[in-house]
ROVEXFI-497631 format. One record per atom (N, C-alpha, C): residue in three letters; x negated, y negated, z negated. Coordinates in steps of 0.02 Angstrom, whole numbers, plus 50000, padded with zeros to 5 digits. Layout:
N
alaXYZ
...
END
This chain:
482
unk497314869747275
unk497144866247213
unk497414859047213
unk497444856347290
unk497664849847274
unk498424848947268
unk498694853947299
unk499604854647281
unk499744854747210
unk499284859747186
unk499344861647122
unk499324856047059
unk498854851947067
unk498754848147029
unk499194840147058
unk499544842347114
unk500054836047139
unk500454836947098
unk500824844047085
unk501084847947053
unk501434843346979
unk500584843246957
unk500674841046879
unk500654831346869
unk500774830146928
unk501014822146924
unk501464821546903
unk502154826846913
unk502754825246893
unk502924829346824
unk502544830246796
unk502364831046713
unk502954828346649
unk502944820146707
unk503314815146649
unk504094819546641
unk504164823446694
unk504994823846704
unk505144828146639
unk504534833946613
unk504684837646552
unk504854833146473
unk504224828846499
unk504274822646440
unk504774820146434
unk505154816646500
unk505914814246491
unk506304820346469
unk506294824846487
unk506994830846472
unk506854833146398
unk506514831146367
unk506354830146301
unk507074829446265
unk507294824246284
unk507774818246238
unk508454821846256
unk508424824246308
unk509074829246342
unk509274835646331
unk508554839346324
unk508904847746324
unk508404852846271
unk508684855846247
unk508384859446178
unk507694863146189
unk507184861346159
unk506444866646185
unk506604873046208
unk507064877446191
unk506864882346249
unk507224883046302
unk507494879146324
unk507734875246391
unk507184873946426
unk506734869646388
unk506254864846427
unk505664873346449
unk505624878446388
unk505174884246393
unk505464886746465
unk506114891146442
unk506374893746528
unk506384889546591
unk506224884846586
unk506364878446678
unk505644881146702
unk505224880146624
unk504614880346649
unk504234886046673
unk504524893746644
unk504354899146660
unk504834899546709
unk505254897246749
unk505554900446791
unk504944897046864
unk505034889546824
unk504364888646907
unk503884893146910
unk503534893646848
unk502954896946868
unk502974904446904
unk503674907646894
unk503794913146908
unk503814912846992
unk504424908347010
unk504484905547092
unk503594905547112
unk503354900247092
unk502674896147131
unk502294902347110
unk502314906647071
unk501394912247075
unk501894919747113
unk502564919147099
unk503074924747121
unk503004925147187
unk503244920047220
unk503204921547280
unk502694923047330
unk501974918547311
unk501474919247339
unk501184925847336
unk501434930547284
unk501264937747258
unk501664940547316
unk502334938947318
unk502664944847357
unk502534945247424
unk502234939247456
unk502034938047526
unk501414941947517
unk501044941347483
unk500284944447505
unk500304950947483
unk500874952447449
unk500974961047439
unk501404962547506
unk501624958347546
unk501944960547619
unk502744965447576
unk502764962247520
unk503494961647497
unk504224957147550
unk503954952447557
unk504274946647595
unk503924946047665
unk504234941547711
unk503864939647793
unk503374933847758
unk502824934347805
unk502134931547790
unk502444922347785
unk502224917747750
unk502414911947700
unk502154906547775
unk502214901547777
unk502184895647812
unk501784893947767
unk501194887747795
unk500684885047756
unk501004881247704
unk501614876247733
unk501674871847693
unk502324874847625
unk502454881847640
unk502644886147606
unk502284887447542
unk501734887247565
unk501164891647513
unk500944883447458
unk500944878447504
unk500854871247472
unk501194868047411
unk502024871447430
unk502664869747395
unk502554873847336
unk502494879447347
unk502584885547278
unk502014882247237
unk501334880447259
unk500524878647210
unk500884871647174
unk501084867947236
unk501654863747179
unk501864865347137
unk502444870747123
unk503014871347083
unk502624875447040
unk501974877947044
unk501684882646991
unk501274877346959
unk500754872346975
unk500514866646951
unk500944862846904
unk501724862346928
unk502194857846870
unk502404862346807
unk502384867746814
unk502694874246791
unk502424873546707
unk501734871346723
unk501204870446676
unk501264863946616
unk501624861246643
unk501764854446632
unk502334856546572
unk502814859446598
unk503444862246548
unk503254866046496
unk503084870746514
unk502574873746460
unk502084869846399
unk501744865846430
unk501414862046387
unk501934858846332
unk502384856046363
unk503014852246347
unk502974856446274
unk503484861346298
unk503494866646227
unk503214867146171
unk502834868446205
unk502044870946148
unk501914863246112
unk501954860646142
unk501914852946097
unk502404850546040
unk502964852846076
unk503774852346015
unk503484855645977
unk503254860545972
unk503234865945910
unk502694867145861
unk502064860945892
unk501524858745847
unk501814852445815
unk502464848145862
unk502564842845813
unk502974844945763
unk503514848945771
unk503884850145733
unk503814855245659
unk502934859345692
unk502824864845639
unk502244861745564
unk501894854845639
unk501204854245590
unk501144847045634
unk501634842945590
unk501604834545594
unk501074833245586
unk500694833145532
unk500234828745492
unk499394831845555
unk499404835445581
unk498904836245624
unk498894841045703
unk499724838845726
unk499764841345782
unk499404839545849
unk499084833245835
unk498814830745904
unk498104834045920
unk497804835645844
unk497284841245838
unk497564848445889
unk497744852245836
unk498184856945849
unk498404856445947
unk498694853845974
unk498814854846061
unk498284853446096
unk497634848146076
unk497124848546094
unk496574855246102
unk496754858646042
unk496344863846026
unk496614868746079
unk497304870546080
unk497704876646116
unk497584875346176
unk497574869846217
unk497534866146272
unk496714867746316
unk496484868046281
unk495644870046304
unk495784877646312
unk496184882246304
unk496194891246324
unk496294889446385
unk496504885146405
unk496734884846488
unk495984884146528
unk495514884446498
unk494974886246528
unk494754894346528
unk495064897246492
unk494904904546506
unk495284907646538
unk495974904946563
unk496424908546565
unk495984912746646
unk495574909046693
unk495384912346723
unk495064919646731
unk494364917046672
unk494044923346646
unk494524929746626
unk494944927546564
unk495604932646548
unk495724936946603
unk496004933946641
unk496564936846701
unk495864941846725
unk495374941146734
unk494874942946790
unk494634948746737
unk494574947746682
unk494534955846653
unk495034960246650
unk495714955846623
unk496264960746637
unk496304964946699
unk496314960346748
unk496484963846819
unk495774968246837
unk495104968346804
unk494924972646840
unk494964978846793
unk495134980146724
unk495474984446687
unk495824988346714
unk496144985246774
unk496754988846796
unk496704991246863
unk496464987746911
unk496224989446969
unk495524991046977
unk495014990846914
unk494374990646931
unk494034982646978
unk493404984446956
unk493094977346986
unk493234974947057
unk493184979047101
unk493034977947169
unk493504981447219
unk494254983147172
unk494884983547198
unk495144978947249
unk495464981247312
unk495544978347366
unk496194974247345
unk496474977347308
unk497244972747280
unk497074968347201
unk496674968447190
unk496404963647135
unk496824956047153
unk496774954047199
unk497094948447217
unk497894948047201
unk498244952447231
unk498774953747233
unk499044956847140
unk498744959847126
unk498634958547044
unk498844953647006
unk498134951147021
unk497974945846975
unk498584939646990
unk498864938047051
unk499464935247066
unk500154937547022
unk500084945147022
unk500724946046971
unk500624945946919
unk500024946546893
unk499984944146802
unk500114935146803
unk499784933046842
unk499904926946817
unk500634922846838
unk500994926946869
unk501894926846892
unk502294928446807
unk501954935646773
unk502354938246725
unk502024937846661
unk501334936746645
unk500974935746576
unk501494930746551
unk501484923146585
unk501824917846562
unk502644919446525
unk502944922446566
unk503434926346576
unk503544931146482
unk503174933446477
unk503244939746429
unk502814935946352
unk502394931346358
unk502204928546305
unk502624922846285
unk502894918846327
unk503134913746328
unk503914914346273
unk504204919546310
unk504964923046291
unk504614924646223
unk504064928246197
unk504094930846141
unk504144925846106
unk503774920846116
unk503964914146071
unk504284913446047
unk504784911646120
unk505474906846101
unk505934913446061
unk505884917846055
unk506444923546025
unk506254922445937
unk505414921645943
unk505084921245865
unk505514914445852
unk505444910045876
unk505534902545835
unk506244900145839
unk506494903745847
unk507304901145890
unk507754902445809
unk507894897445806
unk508304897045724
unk508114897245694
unk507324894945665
unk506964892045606
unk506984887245612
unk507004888045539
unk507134880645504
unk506344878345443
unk506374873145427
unk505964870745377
unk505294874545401
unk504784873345433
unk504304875845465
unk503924870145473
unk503854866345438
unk503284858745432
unk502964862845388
unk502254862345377
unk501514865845361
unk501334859945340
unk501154857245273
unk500894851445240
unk500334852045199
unk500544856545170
unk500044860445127
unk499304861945156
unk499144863245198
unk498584867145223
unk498394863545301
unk497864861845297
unk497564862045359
unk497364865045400
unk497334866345469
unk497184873445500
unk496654870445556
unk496504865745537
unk496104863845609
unk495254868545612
unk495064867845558
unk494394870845541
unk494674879845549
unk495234881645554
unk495214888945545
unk495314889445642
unk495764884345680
unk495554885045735
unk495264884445746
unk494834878545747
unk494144877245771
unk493514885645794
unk493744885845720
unk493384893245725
unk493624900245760
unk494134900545774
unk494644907545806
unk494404903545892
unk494354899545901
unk494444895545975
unk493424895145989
unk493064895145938
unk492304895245974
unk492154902545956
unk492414906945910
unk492394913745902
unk492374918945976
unk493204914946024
unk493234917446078
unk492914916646113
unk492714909546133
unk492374906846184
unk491374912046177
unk491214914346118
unk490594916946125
unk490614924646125
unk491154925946112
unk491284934846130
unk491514935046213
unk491644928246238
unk491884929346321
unk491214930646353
unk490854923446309
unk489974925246337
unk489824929946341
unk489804933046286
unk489254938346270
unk489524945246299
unk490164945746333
unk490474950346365
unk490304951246462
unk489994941846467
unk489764941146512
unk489144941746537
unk488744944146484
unk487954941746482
unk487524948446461
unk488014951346404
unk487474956246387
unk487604962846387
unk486874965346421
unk486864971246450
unk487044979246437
unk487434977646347
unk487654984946310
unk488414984746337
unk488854978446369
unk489454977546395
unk489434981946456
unk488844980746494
unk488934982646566
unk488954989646556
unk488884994646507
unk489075002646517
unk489565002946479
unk490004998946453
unk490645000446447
unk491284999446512
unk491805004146494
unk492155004746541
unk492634997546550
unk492684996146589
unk493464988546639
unk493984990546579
unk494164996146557
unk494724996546534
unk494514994146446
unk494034997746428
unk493974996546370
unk493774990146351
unk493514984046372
unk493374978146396
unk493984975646391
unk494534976346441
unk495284975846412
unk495244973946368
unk495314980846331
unk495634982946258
unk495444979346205
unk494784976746218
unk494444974946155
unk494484965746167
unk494614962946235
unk494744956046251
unk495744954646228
unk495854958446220
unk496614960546205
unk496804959146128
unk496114961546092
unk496174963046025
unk495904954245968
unk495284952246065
unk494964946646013
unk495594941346016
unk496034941646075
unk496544937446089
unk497144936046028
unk497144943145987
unk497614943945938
unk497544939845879
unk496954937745871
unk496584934245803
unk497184930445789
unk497364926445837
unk497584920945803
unk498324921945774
unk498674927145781
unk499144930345782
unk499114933745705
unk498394938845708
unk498394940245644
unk498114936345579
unk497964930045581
unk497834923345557
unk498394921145506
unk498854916845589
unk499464916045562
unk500084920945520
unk500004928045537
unk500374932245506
unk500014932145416
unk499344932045418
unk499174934045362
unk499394924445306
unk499354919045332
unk499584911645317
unk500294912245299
unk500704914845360
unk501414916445318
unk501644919745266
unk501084925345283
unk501234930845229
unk501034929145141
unk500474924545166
unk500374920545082
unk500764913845067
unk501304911945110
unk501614906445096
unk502084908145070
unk502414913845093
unk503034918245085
unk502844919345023
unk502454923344987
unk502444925044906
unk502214919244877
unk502024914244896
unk502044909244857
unk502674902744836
unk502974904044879
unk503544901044893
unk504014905444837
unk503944914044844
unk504584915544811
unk504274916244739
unk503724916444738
unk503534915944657
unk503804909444623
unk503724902244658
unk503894898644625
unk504614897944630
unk505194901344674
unk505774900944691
unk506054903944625
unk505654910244592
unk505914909844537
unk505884906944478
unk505504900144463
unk505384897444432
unk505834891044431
unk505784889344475
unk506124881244499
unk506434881844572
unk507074885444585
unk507264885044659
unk507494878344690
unk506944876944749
unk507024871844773
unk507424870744830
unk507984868344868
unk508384867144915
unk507744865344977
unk507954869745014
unk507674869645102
unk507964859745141
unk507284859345141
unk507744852645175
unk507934852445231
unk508264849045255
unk508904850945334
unk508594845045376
unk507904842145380
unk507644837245417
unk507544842245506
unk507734847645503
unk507754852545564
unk508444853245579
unk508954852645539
unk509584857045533
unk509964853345614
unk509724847245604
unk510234841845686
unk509774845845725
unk510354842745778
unk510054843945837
unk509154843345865
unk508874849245913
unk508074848145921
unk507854843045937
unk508434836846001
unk508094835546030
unk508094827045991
unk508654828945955
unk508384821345914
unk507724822345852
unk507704826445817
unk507064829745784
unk506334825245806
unk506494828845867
unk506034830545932
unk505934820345928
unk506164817345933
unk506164811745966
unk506044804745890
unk506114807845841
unk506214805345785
unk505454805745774
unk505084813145795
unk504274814345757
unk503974808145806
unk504214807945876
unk503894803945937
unk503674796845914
unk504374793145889
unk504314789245881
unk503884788145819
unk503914790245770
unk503544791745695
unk502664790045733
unk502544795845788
unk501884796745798
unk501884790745828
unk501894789145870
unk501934781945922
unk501924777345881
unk502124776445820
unk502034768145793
unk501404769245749
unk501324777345725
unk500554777145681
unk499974774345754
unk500184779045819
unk499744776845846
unk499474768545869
unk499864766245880
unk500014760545897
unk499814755345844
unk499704755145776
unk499564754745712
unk499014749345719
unk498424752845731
unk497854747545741
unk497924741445801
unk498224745145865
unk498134739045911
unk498634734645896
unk499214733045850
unk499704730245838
unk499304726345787
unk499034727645761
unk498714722245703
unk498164719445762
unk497874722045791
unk497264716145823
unk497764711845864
unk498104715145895
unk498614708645933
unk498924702245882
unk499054704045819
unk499124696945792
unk498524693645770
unk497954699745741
unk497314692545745
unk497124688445828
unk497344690745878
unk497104689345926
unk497404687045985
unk497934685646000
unk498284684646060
unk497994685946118
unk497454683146121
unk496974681946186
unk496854690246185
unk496894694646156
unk496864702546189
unk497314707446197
unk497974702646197
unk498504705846226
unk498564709246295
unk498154708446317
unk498184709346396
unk497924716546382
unk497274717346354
unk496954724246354
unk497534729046310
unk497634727646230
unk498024732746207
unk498804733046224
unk499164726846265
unk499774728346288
unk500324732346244
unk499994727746180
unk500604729746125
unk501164723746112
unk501914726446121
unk502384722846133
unk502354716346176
unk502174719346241
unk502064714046294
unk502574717646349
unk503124714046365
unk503564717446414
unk503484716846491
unk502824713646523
unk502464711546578
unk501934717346571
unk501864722546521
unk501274726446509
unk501044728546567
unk501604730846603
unk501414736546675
unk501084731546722
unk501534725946734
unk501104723246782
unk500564718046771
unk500344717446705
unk499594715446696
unk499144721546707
unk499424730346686
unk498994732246675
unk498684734046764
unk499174735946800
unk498954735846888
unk498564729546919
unk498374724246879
unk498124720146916
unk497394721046875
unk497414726246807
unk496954725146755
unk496274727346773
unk495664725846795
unk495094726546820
unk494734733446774
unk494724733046704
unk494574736646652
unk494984742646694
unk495654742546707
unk495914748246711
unk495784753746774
unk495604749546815
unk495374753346897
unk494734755846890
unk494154751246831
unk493594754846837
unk493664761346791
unk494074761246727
unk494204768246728
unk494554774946755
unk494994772946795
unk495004776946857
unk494364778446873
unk494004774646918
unk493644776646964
unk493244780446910
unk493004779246857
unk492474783846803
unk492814789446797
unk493534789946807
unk493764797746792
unk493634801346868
unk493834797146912
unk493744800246989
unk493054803846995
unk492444798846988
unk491974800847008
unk491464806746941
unk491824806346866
unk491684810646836
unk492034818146836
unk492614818646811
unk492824823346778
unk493054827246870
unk493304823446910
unk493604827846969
unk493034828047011
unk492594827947024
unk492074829647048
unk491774836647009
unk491474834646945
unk491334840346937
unk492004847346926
unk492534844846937
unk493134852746945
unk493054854147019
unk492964850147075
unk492764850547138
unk492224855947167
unk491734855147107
unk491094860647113
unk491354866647085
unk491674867247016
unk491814871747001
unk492184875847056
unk492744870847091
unk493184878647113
unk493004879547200
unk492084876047199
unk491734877947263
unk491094881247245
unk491194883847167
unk490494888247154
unk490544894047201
unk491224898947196
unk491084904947243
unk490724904747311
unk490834900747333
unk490574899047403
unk490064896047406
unk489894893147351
unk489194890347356
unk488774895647334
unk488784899147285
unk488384905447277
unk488384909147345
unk488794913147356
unk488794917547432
unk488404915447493
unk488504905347483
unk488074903347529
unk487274904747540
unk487084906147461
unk486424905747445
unk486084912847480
unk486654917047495
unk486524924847508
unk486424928447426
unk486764927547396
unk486844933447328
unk487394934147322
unk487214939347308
unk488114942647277
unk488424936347210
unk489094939847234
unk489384936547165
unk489364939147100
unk489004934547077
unk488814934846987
unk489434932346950
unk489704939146911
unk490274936946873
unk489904932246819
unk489294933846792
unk489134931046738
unk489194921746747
unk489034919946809
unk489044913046830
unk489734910146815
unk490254914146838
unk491064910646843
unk491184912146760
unk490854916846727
unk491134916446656
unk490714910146627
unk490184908746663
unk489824902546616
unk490224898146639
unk490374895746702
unk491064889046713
unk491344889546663
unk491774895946665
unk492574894746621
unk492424894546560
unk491844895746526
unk491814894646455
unk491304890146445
unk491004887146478
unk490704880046454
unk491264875346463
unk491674875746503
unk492294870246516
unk492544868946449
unk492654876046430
unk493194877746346
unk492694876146307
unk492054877146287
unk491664872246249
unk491764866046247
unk491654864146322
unk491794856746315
unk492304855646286
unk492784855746303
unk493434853146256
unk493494853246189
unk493214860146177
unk493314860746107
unk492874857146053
unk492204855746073
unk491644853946036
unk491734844946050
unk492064843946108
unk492564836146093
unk492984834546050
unk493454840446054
unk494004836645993
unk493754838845933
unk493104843345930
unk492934845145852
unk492514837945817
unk492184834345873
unk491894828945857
unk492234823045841
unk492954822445851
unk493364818145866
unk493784818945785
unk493934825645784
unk494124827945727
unk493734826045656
unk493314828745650
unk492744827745585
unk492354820745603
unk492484816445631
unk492204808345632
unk492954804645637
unk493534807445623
unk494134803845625
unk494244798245561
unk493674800045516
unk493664793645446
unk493054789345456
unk492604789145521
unk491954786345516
unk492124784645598
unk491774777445607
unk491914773645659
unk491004774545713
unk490914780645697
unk490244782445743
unk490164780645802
unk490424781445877
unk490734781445935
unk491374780645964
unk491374775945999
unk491934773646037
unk492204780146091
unk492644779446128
unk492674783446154
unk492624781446224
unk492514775146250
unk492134774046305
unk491544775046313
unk491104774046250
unk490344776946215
unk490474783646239
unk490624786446225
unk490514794146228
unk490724797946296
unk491194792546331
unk491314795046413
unk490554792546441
unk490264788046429
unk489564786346461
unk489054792846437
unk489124794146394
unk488484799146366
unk488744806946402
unk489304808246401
unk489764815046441
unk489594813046517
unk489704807246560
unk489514809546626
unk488694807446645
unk488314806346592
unk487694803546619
unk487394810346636
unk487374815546618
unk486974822846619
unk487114824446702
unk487914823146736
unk488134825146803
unk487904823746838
unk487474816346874
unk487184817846937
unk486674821146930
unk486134819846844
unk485424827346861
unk485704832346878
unk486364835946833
unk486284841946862
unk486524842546934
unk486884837946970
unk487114837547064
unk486244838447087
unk485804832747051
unk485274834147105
unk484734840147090
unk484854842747011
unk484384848547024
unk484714854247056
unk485324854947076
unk485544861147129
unk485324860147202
unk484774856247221
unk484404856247283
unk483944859347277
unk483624860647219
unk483124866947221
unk483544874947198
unk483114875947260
unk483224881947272
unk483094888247223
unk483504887747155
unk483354892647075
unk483874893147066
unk483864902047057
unk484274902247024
unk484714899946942
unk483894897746917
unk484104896446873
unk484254889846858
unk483934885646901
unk484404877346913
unk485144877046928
unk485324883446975
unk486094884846981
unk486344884846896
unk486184890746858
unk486764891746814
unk486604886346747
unk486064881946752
unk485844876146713
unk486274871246733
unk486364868746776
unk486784865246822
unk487604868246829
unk487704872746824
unk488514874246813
unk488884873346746
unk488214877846705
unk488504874346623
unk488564866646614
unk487954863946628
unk487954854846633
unk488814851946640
unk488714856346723
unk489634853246749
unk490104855246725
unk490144860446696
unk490694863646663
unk490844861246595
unk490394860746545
unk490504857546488
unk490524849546483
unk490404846446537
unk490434839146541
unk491114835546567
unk491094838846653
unk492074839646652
unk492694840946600
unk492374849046574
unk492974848646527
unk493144845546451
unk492264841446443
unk492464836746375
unk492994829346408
unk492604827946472
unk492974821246500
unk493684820946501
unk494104828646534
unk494484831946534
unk495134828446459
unk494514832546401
unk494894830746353
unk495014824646319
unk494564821846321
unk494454814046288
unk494924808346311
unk495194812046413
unk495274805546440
unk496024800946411
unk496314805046394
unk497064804746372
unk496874796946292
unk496524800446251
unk496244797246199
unk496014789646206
unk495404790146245
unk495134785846283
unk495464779846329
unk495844782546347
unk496614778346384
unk496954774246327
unk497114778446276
unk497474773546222
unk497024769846192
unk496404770346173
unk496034766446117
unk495814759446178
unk495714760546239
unk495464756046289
unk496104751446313
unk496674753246312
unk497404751646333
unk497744750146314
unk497714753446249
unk498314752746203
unk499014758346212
unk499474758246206
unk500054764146184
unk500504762046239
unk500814754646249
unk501424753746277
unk501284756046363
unk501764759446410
unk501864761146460
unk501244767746453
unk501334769846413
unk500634777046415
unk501034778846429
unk501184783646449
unk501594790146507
unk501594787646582
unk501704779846594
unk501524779146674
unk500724774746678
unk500474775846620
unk499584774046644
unk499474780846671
unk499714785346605
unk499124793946616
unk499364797446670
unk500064795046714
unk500174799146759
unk499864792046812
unk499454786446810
unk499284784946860
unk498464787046872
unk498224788746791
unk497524790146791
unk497524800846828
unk497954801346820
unk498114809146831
unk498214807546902
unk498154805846949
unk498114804746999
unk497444807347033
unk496934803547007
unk496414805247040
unk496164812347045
unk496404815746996
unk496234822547015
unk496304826147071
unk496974827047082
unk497114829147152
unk496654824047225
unk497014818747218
unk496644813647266
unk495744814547276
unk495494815147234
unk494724817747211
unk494524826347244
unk494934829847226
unk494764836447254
unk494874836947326
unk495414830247339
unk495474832247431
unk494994828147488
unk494944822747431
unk494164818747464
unk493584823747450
unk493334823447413
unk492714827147392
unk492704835547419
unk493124837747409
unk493224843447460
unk493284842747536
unk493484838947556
unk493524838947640
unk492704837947639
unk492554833547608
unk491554832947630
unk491184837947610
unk491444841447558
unk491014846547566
unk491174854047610
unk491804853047630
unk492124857047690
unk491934854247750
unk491774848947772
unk491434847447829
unk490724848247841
unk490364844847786
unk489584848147798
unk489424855747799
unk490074861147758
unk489884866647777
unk489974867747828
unk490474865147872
unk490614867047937
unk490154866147999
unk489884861247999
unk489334858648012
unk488694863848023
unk488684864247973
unk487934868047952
unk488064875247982
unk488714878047984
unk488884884348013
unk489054884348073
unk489074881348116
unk489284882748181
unk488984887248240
unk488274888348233
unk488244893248251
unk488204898648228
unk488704899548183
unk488834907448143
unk489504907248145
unk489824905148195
unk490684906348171
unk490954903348112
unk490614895948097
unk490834895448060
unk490684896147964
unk490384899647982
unk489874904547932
unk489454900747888
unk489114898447821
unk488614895247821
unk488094897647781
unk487484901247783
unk487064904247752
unk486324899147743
unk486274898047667
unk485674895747656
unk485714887747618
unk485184885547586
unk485174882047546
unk485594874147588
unk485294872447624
unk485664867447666
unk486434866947680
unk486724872247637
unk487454871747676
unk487734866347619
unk487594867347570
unk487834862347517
unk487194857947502
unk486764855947518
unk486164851847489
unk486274844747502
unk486364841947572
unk486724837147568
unk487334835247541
unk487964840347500
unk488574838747487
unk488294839047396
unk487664843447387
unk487664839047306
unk487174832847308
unk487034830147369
unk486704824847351
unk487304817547369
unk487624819147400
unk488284814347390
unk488754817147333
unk488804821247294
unk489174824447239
unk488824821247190
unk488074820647182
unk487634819247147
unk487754808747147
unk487944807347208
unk487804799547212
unk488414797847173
unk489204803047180
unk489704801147157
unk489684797347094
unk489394804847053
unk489514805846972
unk488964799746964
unk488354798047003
unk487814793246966
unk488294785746961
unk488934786147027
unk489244777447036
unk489474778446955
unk489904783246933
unk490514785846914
unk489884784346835
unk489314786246823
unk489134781746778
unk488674777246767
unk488674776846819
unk488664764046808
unk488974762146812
unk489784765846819
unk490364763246825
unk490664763746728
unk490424768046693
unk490764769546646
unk490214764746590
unk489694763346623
unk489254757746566
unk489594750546586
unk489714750646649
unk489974742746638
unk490654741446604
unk491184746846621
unk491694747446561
unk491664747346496
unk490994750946484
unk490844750246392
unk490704742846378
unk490234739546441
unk489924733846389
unk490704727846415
unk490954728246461
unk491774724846447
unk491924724846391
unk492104730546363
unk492444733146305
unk492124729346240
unk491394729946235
unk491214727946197
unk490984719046171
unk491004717746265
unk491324708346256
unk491704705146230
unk492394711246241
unk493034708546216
unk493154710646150
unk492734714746118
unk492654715846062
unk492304711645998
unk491824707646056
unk491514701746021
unk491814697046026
unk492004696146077
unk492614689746083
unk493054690546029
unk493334695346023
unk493874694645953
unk493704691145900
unk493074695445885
unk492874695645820
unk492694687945807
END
């Protein structure tokens, strides 16, 4: 996990190859890593290939972690280019499935191998080598020489909104309730296959009424296709960038002329930006609020298996489906708030990182009692709180920062993730070790993690008194302006 997400430090390089090479350039680089980094690790543990070197296995979680990055890339050209007027909605929204993609894979594959298939692993490694692979291509074959595909007319955020919490409560309820469990792995498939299609048959049925509306009035008044697509992608591509970048930039450019004295914080047209902002105090404590919030609680998440097993119970799929879809709540029920208060000045968005990690150390310290049901109270807590922080933080960065050198703030705030999972994981890999030694290692019983959520628990509590003293900064210098 920590390769993986080292992986996605070098993110910016898709962003730069932007300006250079045509989106489905940037689509194939990116499906070819992911193919290498989940490919190979498949063919070794299918004993396809001679067994991998550790730092073998390190390199590929790399190249599958960046893989993700290109991809994203894509999928972003083609919300700016399809649906200007509310694409930043729009990749936010798509961007939160990456919390199911777990759940997904884990019904597919046991569809196919059954639940408790010995090659489930080895599976689930080649779907996630070739899914990317076979959806990805269908894309680029759909979109490849359209033209005039800006969507002005219609808003779609409220119709995602809804296709995206639609899924997220049929994943639940696939997880939870008990008329699912006598249906068959396969048919479960079939029918997670079908809810996946929505959005597919959505958009088909949107084209299909644009198309007769378009040629009804074509015979009335034929209007010339405009050729604002016809040049080249990657200037297109770079033309919407800049367009978006100066709306964004919009507000902090006007407070910088009422204000000089807060040039330092919004670092609009300041060519010293970078190196005020590394010395910038405001800026380290939000680091550390992302360190000790959002990667901490992904830390628990991808040490629930083992923390359950520790407890002596079997593994409850229903638990890992509540992770992966309170995460995708979170996100989503963030940018839906973000969305529908985008004309009303309700909450800041440092405000709202304080109110998102204050819930995390209760739930770190109620997983010392020994309930089950404090466990899955406490996983939703972490799961939907991470993955709102998750989404906000990008946002939150600009309104606190300002715009100029964003691509080397968010790849310095994107840091802590990895750095966070290998601290916070080694401690909670050592106290298990600890606690197991006379079991080989082994660790059975509430104590194996009780001390690691009560330092998990101390993290997230620094992580927010760390994110109130950032708010009331914020709001000094906010009075100071004024």
């Amino acid at each position: 996990m920590v390769a993986s997400e080292t992986g996605k430090l070098f993110g910016f390089l898709s962003g730069a190859a932007v300006d250079y090479l045509p989106p489905s350039m940037i689509l194939v680089i990116g499906l070819i890593f992911g193919l290498v980094g989940y490919g190979g690790q498949y063919l070794s543990i299918a004993h396809k290939i001679p067994d991998l070197s550790y730092w073998q296995v390190i390199f590929l979680n790399a190249l599958a972690g960046n893989s993700t990055c290109w991809i994203s890339t894509y999928c972003s050209t083609l919300a700016i280019r399809n649906f200007r007027d509310w694409q930043g909605t729009l990749i936010e929204i798509t961007s939160s499935y990456s919390g199911l993609s777990e759940k997904i894979y884990s019904i597919l594959v046991g569809g196919i191998q059954g639940r408790k298939s010995s090659q489930n692993s080895v599976t689930y490694l080649l779907f996630t080598s070739l899914a990317p692979i076979v959806v990805g291509l269908t894309v680029a074959i759909k979109n490849y020489g359209l033209k005039c595909l800006e969507h002005r007319d219609i808003d779609m955020s409220p119709i995602a909104f809804l296709i995206a919490i639609s899924t997220g409560i049929y994943v639940v309820i696939e997880s939870v309730a008990p008329s699912f469990t006598h249906l068959s792995l396969q048919l479960q498939a079939v029918i997670l296959v079908l809810v996946l299609m929505i959005p597919f048959a959505v958009a088909s049925f949107i084209a299909l009424h644009q198309f007769t509306t378009q040629k009804c009035n074509s015979q009335v008044m034929p209007e010339p296709c405009t050729d604002i697509f016809e040049s080249k992608s990657k200037r297109v591509i770079k033309e919407f960038e800049i367009a978006i970048d100066k709306e964004r930039c919009a507000d902090e450019s006007k407070a910088a002329e009422v204000d000089r004295g807060t040039e330092q914080v919004l670092m609009v047209g300041n060519e010293n930006g970078l190196k005020e902002l590394l010395i910038d105090v405001d800026f380290w404590l939000f680091y550390m609020v992302n360190a000790c919030g959002a990667a901490v609680g992904k830390v628990y998440l991808i040490n629930l298996e083992q923390i359950f097993v520790s407890r002596s119970s079997s593994v409850a799929s229903s638990l890992f489906a509540m992770s992966c879809v309170f995460s995708f709540f979170g996100r989503n029920f963030s940018v839906m708030f973000k969305w529908y208060t985008r004309k009303k000045s309700i909450i800041s968005n440092p405000a709202l990182t304080v109110l998102l990690i204050l819930p995390m150390p209760v739930a770190f310290f109620l997983l010392i009692n020994d309930s089950s049901r404090c466990l899955y109270i406490s996983t939703g807590i972490l799961g939907a709180c991470s993955g709102a922080l998750n989404a906000i933080s990008a946002s939150t960065m600009h309104e606190a920062f300002g715009c100029n050198n964003f691509v080397v703030k968010k790849t310095i705030i994107q840091t802590n993730i990895p750095l966070g999972l290998l601290v916070f994981g080694c401690l909670a890999a050592l106290n298990y070790q600890k606690e197991g030694e006379g079991n080989h290692g082994i660790c059975l019983g509430l104590q194996c993690y009780s001390r690691t959520f009560i330092i998990w628990g101390s993290i997230s509590l620094a992580g927010a008194i760390l994110s109130v003293i950032l708010l009331l900064r914020k709001q000094n210098l906010c009075s100071h302006k004024s």
